[in-house]
N, C-alpha and C positions, 0 to 999 in steps of 0.2 A: 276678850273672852279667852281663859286657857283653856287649856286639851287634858284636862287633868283624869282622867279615867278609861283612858283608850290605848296606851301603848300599846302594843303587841307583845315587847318585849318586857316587860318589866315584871313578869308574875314566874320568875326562875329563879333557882338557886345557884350556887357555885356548883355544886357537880350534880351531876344527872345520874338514872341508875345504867347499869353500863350493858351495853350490847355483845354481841361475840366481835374480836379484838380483830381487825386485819391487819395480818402478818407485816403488811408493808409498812405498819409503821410500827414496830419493833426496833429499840432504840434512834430512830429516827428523828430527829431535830425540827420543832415548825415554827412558830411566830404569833406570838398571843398579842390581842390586846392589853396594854395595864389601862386597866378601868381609870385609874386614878390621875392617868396625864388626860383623857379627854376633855375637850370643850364643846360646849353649845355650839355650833353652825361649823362645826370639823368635818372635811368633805371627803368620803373614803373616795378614789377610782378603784376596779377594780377589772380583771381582764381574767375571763374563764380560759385557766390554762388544764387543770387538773379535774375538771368533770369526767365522768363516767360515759357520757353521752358526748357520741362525736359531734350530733347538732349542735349542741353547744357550744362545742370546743370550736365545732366551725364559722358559727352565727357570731360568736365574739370576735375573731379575729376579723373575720370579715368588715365589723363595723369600727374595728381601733383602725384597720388600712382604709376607710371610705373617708375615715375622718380626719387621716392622717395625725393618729396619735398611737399610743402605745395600749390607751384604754377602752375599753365599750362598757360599762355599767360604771352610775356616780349614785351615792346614798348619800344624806346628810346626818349627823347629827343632831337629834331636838335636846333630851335631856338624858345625858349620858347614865345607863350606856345603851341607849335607846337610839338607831339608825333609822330613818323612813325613807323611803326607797317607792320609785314606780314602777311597777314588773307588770305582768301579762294579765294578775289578778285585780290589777289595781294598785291606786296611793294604798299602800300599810308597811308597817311596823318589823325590825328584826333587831334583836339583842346581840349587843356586840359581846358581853360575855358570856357567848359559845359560841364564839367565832373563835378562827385562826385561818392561817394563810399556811401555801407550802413554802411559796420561795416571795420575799417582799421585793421580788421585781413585775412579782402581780398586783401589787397591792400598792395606794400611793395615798399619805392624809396629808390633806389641803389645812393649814387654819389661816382665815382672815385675819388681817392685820391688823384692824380694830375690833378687840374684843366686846364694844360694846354693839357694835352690827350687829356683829356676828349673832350675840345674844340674839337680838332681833328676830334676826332669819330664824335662827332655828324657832323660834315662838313662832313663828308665821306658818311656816313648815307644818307645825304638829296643831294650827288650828285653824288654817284655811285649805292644807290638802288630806288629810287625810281623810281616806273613803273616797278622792276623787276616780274615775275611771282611768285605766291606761289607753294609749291611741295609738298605735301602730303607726296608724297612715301619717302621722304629728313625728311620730319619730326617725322614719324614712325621711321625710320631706324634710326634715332638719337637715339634712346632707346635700341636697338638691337642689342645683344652682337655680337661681331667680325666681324660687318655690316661697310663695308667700303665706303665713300665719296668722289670726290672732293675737293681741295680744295676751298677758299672763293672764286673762279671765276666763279663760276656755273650763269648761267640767271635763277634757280630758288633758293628760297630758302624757311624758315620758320622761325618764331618767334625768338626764342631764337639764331639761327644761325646769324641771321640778323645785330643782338649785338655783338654777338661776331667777326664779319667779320669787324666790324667797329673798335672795341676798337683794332683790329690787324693790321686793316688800320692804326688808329692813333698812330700807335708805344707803345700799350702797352703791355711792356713784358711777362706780365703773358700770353697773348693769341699769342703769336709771334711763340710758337712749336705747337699749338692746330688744330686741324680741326673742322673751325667751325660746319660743319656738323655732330658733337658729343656732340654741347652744348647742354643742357637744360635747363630749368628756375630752374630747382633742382641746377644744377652748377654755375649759377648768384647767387641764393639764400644764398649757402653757400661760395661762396669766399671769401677769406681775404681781399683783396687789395680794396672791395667799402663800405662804409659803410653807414649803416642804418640814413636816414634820414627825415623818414616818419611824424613823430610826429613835424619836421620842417616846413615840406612844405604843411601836412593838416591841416584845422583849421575844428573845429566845429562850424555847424549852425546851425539853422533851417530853414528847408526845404524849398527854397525858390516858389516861387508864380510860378514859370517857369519851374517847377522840370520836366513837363511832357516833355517838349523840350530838355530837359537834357539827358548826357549818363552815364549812370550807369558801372564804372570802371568794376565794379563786377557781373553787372545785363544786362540790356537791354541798347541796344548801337541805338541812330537815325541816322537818315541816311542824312548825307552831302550831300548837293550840287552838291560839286564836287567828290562823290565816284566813279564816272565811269570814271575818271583822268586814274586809275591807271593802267584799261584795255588799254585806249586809248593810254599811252605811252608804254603798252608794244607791244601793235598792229602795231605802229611806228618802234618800234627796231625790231620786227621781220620781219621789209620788210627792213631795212638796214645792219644787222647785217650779213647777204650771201654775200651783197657788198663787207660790210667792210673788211671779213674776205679773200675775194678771192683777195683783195686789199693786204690784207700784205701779202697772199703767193707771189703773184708777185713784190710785192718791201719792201724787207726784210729790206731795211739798213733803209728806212725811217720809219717804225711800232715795237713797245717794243714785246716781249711775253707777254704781258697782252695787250688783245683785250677787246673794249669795251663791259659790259655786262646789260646795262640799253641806253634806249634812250638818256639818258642826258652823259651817256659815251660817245657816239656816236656824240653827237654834241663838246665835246670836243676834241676828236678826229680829226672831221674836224676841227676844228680850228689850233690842236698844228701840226696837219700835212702841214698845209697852213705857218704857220711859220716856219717849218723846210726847207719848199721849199722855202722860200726867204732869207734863210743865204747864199746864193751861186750863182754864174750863173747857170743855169740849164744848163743840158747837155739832148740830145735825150732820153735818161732813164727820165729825171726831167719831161721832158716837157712830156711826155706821161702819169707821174703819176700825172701830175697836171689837165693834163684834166680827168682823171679817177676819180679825187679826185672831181672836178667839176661836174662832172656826180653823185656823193652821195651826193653832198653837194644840187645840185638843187632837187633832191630828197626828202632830209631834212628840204629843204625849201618849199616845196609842200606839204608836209604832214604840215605843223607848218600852211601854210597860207589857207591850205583849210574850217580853223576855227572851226573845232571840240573843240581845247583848248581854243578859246575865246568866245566860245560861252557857255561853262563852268562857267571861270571867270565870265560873266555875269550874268547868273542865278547867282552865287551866289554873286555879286555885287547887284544883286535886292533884295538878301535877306539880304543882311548888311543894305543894303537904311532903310528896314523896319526896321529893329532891331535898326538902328540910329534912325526913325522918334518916334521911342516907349520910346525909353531913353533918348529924348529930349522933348515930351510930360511928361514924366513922372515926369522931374526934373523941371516943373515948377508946381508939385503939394506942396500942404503942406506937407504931408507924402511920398514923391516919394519911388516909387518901385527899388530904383537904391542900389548897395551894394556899400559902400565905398571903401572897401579890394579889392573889384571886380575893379572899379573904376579906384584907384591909382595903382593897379597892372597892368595893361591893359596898362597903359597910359606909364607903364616901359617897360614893353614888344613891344609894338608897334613901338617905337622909336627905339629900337633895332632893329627888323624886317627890318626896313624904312633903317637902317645904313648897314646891312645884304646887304640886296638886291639893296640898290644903287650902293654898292660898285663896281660892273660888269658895269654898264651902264655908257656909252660916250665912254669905248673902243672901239678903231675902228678895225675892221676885216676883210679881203678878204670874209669871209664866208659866204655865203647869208643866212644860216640857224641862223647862231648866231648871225648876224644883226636882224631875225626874231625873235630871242629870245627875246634878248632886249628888244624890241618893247613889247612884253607879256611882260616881268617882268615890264617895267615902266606901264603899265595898272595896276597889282597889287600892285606896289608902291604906285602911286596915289590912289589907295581905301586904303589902309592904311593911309595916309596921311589926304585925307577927313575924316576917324574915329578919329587919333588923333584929329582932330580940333573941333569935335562933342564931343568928350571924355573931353581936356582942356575946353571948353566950360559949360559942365554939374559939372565939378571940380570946377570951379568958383562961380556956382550958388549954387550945393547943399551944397560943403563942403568949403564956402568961406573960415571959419576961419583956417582952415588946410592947405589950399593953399597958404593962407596968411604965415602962421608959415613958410611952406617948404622954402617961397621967401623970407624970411629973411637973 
């Protein structure tokens, strides 16, 4: 099952409307992402040096020296330029284009050596933890000598664990004997098998006109739209996950040993259990767990259609509307405010997105909740789609002759 309707980050434009400017970064130099060298399972570190908040500034260093690395926060990569991260609110979502960094001795991007893992992970990433809960106590004790964990199935987790649960998902062997709840961003930091690609995928600029709507990899991070996604889906799994689970003690031959541990597990679950029950005639056992199964599924559907999650997507469709109406005003100036890199990056990434998350929708399912899915992910299709078409659009006007070259 993909995660096609849920980013956090993917409902934004290239430039945002802009705030009052702080002086300090008047001609000042930072460090962008370019959208367009990312990969799927790209592992950012990152180490809060330029926050606003001394706790910060102190809680980070604190955990790069416990851990003996230079880092304390890792996010991954799902589908660029889409980061999911586990912070204090929970597994969710942060757009890497409106990030930057001050100095890239805060900042560090990992890519696995096989790109077809990697793929992996980051699929695993964006459809068995998002919405999962964060655990403090999971991520202290990651540090804590002969301090024992869980395996990757835990409903909470932390940063660095989050990665590693993923690259083990994706079959990669280095993390296949590990518990993730032992990693650190000190152990991403130094492994062999990813390597350093940071000087690829930042570029230098100066400081754009927007910087104040921007998140600072290293520093002060704004706050999305949709950050209260991540509560809300794990609010969902913890009213069906008692179901679910009283569900495979009593029908053991139709449920794996891995129960689901994120809402979007949950709804794949109803799903793959709905097809299991139509490989056969049912017999009195079938039919008793199909209405059982019914019973969490109109549940699943309850919670999806009561519109907490659309109403999310919304606000932050009102706020792509503007961020498009800014970058469409802008590109019929003489000197528009629009970044090219920005631009053509965008317009590579989006289209991926659009291919991503099509890819689920028109299958048909018994399931009332995963028909409700759909229903959400083509909402967030379609506002990707309107972006594309505002994006090729401002491609033609500002950077004709470039556009021209590419369509050769």
């Amino acid at each position: 099952m993909q995660n096609p309707g849920s980013d956090a980050g993917v409902l934004f434009s290239t430039e945002t409307i802009m705030a009052e400017r702080n002086p300090r970064y008047d001609n000042l130099y930072v460090f962008k992402p370019d959208l367009s060298k990312l990969h799927p399972g790209d592992i950012f570190l990152t180490r809060n040096v330029e926050s606003d908040s001394l706790k910060g500034r102190t809680q980070s260093a604190a955990i790069a020296r416990a851990t003996g690395g230079h880092f304390s926060h890792a996010l991954l990569c799902t589908t660029p330029p889409t980061l999911i991260e586990a912070i204090g609110e929970g597994v969710s979502n942060l757009t890497v284009q409106i990030c930057f960094a001050h100095d890239l001795r805060n900042v560090r991007v990992l890519r696995y050596k096989d790109q077809s893992i990697a793929r992996k992970a980051a699929a695993a990433a964006a459809t068995v933890f998002l919405g999962k809960g964060y655990s403090v106590r999971k991520a202290v004790r990651s540090i804590a000598p002969g301090a024992t964990e869980p395996g990757g199935d835990s409903d909470q987790t932390f940063c660095s664990a989050l990665v590693a649960s993923a690259f083990r998902a994706g079959t990669a062997l280095e993390f296949a004997s590990l518990n993730p709840f032992k990693i650190t961003p000190a152990f991403l930091e130094h492994a062999d098998c990813f390597t350093d690609v940071t000087h690829d995928v930042f570029i230098k600029i100066l400081s754009p006109n927007n910087i104040e709507e921007m998140s600072a990899l290293d520093g002060n991070r704004v706050v999305s739209p949709l950050a209260p996604q991540s509560r809300l889906l794990n609010d969902y799994y913890s009213k069906l996950s008692p179901l679910i689970q009283d569900f495979a003690k009593k029908y053991t031959v139709l449920t794996s040993d891995k129960l689901p541990t994120s809402f979007l597990n949950c709804l794949a679950f109803v799903d793959a259990t709905y097809s299991a029950l139509e490989k056969g005639p049912l017999s009195e056992e079938g039919r008793l767990a199909q209405k059982d199964l019914q019973f969490i599924d109109k549940l699943a559907y309850d919670l999806l259609a009561s519109g907490g999650m659309m109403k999310l997507l919304k606000e932050a469709e009102e706020y792509e509307n503007e961020s498009n109406q800014y970058s469409l005003s802008q590109s019929f100036k003489c000197n528009p405010d629009i970044s090219r890199n920005d631009t053509f990056g965008l317009i590579s990434v989006t289209r991926q997105q659009i291919e991503v998350r099509s890819s689920t929708l028109g299958r048909r399912s018994k399931s009332l909740s995963w028909t409700e899915w759909q229903k959400i992910t083509q909402f967030g299709v379609n506002v990707l789609i309107r972006r594309l078409h505002v994006l090729e659009e401002i491609r033609q006007r500002v950077f004709f002759d470039v556009a021209a070259r590419d369509e050769e």
